[in-house]
mmCIF file of the N, C-alpha and C atoms, coordinates in Angstrom:
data_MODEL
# 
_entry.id   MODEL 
# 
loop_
_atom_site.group_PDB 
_atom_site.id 
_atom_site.type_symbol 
_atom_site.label_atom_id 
_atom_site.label_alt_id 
_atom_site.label_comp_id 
_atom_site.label_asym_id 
_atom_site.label_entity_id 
_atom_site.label_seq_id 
_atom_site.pdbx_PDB_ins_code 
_atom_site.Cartn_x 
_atom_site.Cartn_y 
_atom_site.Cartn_z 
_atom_site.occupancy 
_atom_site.B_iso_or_equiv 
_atom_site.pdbx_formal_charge 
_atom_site.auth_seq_id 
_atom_site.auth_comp_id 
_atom_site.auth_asym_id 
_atom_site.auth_atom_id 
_atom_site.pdbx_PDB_model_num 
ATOM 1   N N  . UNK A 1 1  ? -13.521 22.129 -11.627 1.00 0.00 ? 1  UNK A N  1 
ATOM 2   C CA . UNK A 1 1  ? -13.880 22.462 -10.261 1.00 0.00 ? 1  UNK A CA 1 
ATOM 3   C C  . UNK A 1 1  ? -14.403 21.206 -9.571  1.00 0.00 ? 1  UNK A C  1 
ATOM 4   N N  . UNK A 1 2  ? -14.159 21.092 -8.458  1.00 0.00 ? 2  UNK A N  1 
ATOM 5   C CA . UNK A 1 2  ? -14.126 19.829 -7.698  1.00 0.00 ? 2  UNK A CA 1 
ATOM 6   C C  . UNK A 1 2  ? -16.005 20.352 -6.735  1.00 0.00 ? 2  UNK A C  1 
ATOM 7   N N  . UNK A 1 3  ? -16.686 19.351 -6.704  1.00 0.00 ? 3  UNK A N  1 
ATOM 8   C CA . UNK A 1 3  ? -17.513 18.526 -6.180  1.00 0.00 ? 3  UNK A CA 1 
ATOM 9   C C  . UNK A 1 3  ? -17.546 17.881 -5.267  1.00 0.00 ? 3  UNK A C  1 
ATOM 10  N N  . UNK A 1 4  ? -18.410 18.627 -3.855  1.00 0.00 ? 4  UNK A N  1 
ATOM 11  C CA . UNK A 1 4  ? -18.672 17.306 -2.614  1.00 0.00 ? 4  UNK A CA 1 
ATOM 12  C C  . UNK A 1 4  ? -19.451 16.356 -3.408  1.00 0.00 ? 4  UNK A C  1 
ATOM 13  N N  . UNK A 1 5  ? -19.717 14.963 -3.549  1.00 0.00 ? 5  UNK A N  1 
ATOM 14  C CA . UNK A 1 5  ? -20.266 14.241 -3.552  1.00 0.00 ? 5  UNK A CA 1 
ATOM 15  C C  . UNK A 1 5  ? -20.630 13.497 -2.896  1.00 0.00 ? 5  UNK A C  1 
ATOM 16  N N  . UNK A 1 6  ? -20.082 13.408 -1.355  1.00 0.00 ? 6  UNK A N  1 
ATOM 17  C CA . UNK A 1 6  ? -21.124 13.087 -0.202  1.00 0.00 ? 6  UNK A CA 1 
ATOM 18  C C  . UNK A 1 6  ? -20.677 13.692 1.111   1.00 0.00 ? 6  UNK A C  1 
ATOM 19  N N  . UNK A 1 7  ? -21.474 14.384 1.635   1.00 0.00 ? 7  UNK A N  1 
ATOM 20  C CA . UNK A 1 7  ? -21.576 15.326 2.533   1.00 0.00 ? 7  UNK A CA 1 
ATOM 21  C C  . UNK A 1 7  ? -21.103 14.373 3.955   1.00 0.00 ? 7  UNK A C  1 
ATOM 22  N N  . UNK A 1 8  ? -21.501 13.247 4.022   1.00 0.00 ? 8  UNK A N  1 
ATOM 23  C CA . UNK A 1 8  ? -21.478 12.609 4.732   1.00 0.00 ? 8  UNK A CA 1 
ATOM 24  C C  . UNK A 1 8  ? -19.937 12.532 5.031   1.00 0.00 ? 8  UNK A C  1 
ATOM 25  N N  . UNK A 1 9  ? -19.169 11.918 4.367   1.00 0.00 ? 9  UNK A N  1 
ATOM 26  C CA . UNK A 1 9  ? -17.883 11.670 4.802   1.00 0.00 ? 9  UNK A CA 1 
ATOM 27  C C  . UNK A 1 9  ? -17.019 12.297 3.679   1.00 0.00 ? 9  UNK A C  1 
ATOM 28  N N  . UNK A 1 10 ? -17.338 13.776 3.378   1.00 0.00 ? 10 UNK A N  1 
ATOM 29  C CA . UNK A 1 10 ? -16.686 14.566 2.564   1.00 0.00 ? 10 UNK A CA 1 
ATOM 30  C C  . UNK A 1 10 ? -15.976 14.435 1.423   1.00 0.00 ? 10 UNK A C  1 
ATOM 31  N N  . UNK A 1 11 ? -16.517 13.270 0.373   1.00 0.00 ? 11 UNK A N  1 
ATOM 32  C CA . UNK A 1 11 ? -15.965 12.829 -0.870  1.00 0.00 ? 11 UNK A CA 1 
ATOM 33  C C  . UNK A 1 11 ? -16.225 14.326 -1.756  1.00 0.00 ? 11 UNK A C  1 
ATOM 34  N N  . UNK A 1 12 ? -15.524 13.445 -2.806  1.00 0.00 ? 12 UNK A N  1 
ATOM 35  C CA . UNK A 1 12 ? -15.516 14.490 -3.742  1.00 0.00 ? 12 UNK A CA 1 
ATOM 36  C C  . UNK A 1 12 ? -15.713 13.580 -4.935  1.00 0.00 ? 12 UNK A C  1 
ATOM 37  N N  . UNK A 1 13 ? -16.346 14.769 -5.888  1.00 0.00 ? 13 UNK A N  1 
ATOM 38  C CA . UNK A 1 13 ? -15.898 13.674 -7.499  1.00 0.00 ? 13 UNK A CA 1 
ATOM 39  C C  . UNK A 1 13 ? -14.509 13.382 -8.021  1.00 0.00 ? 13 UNK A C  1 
ATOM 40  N N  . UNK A 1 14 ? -13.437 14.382 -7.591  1.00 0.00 ? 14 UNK A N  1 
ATOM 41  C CA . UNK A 1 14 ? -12.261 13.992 -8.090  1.00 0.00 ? 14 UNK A CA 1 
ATOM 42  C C  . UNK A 1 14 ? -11.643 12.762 -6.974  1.00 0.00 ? 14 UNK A C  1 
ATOM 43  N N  . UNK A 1 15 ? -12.367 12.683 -5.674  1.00 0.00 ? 15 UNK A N  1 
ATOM 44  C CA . UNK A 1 15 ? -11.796 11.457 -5.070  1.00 0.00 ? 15 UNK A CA 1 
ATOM 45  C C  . UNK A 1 15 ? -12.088 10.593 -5.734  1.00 0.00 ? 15 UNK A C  1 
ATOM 46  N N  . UNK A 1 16 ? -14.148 10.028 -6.220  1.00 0.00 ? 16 UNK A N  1 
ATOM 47  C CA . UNK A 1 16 ? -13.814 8.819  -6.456  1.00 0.00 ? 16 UNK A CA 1 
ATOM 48  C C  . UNK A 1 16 ? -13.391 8.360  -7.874  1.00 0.00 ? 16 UNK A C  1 
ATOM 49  N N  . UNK A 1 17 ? -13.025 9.797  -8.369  1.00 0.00 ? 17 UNK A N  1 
ATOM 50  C CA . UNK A 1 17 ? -12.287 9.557  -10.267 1.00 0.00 ? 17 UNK A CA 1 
ATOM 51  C C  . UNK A 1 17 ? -10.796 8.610  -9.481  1.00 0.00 ? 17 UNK A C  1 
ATOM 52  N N  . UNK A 1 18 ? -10.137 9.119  -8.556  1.00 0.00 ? 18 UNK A N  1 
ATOM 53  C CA . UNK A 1 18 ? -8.622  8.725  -8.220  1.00 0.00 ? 18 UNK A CA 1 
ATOM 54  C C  . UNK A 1 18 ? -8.959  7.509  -8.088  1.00 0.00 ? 18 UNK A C  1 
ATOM 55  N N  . UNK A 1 19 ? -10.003 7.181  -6.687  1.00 0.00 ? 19 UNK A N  1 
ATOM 56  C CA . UNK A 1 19 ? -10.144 5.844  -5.871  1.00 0.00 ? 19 UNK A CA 1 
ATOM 57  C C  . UNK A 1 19 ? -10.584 4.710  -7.220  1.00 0.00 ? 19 UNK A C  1 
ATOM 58  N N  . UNK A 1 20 ? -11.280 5.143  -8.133  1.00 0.00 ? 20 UNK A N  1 
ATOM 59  C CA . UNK A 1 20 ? -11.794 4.032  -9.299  1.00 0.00 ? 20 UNK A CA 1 
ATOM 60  C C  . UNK A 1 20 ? -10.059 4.202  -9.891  1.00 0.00 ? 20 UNK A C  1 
ATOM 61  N N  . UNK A 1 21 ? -9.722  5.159  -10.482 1.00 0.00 ? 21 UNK A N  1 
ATOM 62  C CA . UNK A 1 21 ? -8.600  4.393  -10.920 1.00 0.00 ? 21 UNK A CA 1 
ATOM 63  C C  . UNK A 1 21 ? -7.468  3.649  -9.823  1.00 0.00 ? 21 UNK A C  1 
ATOM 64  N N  . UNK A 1 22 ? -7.446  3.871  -8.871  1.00 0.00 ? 22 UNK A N  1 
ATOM 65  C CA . UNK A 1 22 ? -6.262  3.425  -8.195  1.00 0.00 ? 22 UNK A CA 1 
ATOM 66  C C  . UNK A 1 22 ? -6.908  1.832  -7.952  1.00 0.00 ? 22 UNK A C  1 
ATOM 67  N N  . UNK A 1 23 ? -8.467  1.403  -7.952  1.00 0.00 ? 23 UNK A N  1 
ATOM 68  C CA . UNK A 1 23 ? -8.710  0.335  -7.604  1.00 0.00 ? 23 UNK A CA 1 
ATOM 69  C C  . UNK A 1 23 ? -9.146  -0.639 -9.244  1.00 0.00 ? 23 UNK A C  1 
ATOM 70  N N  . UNK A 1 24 ? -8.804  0.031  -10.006 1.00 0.00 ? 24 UNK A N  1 
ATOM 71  C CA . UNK A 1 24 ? -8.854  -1.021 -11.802 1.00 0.00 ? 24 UNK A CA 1 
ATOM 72  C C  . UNK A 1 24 ? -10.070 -0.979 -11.896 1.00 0.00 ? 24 UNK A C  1 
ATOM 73  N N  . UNK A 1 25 ? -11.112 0.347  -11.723 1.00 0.00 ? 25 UNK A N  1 
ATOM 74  C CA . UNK A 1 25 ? -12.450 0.294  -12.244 1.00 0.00 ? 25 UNK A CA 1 
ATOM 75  C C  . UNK A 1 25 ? -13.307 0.281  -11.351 1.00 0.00 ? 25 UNK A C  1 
ATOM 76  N N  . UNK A 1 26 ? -13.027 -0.003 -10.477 1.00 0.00 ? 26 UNK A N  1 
ATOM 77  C CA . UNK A 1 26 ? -13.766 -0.216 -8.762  1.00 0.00 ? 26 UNK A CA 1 
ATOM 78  C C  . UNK A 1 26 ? -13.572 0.945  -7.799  1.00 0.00 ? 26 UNK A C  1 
ATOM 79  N N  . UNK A 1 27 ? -14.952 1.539  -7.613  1.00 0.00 ? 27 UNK A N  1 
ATOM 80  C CA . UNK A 1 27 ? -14.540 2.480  -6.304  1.00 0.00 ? 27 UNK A CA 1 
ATOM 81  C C  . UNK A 1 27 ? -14.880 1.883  -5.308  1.00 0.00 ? 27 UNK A C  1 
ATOM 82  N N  . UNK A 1 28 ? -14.419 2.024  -4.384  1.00 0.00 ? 28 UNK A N  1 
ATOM 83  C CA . UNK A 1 28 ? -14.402 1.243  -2.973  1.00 0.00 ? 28 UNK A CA 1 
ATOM 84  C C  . UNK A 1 28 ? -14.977 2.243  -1.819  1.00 0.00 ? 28 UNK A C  1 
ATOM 85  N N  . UNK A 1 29 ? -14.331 3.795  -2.267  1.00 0.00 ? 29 UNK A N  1 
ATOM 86  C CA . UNK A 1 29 ? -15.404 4.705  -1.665  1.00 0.00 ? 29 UNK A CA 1 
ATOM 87  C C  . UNK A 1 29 ? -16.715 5.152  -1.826  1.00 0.00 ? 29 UNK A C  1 
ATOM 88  N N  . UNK A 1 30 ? -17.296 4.355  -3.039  1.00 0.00 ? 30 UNK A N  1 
ATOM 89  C CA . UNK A 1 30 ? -18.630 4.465  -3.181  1.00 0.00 ? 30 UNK A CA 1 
ATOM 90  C C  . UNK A 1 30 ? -19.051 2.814  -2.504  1.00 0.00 ? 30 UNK A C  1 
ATOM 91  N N  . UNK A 1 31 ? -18.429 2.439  -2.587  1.00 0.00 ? 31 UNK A N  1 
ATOM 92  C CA . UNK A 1 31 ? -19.214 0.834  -1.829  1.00 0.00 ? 31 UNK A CA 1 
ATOM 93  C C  . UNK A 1 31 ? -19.280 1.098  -0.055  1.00 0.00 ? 31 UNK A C  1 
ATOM 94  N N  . UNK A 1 32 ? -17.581 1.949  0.497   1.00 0.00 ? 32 UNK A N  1 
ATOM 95  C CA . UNK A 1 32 ? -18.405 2.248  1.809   1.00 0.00 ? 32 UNK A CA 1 
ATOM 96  C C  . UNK A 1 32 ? -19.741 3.290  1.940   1.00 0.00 ? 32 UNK A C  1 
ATOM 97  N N  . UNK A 1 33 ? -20.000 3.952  1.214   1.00 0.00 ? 33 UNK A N  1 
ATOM 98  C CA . UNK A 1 33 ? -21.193 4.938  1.409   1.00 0.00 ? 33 UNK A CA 1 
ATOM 99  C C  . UNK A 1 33 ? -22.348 4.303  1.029   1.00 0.00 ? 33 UNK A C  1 
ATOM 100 N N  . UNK A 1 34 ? -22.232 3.290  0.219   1.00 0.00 ? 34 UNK A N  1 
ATOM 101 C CA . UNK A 1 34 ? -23.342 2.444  -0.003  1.00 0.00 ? 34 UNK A CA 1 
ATOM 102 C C  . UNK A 1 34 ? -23.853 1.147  1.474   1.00 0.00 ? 34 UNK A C  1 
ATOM 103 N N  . UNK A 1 35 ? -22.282 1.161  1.893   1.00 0.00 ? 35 UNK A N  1 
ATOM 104 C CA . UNK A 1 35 ? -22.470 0.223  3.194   1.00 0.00 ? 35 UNK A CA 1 
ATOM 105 C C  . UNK A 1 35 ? -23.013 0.697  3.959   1.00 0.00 ? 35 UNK A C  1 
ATOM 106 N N  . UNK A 1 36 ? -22.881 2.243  4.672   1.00 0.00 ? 36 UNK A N  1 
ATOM 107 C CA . UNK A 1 36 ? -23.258 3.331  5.721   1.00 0.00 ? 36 UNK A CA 1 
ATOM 108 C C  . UNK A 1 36 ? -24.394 3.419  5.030   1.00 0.00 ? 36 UNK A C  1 
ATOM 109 N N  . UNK A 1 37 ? -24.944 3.994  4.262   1.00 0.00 ? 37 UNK A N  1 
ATOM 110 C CA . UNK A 1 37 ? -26.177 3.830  4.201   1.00 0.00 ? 37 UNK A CA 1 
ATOM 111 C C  . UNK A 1 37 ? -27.226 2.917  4.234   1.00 0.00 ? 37 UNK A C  1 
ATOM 112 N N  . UNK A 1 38 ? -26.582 2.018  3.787   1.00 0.00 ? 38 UNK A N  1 
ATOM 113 C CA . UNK A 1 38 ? -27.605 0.510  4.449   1.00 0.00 ? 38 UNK A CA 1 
ATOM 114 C C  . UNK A 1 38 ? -27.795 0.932  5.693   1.00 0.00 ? 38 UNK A C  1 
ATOM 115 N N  . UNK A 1 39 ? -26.551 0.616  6.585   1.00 0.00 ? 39 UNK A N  1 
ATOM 116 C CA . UNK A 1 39 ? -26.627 0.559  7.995   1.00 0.00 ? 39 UNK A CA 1 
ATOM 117 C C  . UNK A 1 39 ? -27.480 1.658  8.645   1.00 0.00 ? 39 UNK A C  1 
ATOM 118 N N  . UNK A 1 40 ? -28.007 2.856  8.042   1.00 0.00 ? 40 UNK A N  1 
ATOM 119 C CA . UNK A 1 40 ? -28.195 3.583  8.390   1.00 0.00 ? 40 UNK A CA 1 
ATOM 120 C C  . UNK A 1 40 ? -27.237 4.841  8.940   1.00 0.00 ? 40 UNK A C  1 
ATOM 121 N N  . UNK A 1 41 ? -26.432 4.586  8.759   1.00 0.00 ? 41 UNK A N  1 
ATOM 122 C CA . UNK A 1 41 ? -25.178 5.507  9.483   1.00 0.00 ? 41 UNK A CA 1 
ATOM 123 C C  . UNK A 1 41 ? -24.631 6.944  8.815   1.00 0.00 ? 41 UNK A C  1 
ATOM 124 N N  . UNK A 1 42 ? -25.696 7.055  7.917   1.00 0.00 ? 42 UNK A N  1 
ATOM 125 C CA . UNK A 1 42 ? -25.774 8.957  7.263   1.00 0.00 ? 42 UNK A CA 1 
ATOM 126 C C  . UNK A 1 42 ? -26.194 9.568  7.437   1.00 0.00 ? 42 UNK A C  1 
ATOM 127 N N  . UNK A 1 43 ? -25.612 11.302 8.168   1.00 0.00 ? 43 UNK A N  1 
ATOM 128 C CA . UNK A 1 43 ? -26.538 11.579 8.706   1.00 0.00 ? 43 UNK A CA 1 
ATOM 129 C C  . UNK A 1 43 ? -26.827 12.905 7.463   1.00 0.00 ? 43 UNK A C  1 
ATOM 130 N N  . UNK A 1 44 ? -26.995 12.010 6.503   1.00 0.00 ? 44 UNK A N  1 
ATOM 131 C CA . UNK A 1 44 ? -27.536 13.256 4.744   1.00 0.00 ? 44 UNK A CA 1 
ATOM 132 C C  . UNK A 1 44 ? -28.470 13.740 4.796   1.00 0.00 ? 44 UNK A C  1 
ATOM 133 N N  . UNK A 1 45 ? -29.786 13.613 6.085   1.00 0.00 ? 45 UNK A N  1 
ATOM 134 C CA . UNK A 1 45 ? -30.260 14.531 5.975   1.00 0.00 ? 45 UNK A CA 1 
ATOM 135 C C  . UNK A 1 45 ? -30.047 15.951 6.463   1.00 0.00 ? 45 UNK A C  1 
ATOM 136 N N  . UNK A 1 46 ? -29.194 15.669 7.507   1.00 0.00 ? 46 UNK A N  1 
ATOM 137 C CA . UNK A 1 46 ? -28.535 16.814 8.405   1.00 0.00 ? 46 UNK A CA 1 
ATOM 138 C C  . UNK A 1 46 ? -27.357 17.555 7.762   1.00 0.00 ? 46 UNK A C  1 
ATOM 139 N N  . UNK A 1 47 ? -26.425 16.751 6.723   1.00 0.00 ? 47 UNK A N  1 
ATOM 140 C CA . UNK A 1 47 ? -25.305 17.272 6.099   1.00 0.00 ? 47 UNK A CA 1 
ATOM 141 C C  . UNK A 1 47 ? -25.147 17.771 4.773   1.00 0.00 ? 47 UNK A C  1 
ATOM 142 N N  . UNK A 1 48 ? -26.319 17.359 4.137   1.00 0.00 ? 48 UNK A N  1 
ATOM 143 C CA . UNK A 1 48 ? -26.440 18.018 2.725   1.00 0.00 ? 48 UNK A CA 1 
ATOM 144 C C  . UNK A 1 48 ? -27.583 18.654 2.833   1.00 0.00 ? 48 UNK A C  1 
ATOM 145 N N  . UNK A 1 49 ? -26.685 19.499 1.885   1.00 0.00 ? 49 UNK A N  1 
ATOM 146 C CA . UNK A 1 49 ? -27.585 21.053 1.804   1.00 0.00 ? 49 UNK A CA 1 
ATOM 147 C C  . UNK A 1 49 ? -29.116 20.879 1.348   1.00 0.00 ? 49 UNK A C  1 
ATOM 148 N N  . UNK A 1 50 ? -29.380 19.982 0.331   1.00 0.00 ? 50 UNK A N  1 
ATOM 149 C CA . UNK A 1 50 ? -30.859 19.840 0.116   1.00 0.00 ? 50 UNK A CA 1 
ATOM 150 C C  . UNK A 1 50 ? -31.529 18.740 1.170   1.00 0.00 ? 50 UNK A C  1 
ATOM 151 N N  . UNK A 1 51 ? -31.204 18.673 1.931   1.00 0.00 ? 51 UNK A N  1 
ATOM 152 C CA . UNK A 1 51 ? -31.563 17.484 2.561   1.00 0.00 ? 51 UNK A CA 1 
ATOM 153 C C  . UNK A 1 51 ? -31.576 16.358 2.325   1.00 0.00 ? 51 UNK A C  1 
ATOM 154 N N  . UNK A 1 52 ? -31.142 16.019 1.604   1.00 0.00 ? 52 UNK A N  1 
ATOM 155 C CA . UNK A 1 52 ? -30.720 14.180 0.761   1.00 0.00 ? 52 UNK A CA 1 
ATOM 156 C C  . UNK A 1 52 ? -29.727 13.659 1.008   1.00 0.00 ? 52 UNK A C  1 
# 
């Protein structure tokens, strides 16, 4: 069974299983969510259900 894993821009765990393999070990969709969140640009408290 598949997993949001970020509410923010609607990943999933089976996305970033694909995106790490399609990138040789590297997810690239966890590095933009790591970027947006620097920037501030998540709005996780508003989009996930526990507030995080």
């Amino acid at each position: 069974m598949t997993k949001t894993v970020c509410y923010c821009f609607g990943y999933t765990d089976d996305d970033i299983e694909k995106d790490v393999r399609r990138n040789n070990g590297r997810s690239l969709i966890l590095e933009r969510i790591l970027a947006e969140k620097t920037k501030g640009a998540c709005p996780c408290e508003r989009l996930h259900p526990e507030g995080r």
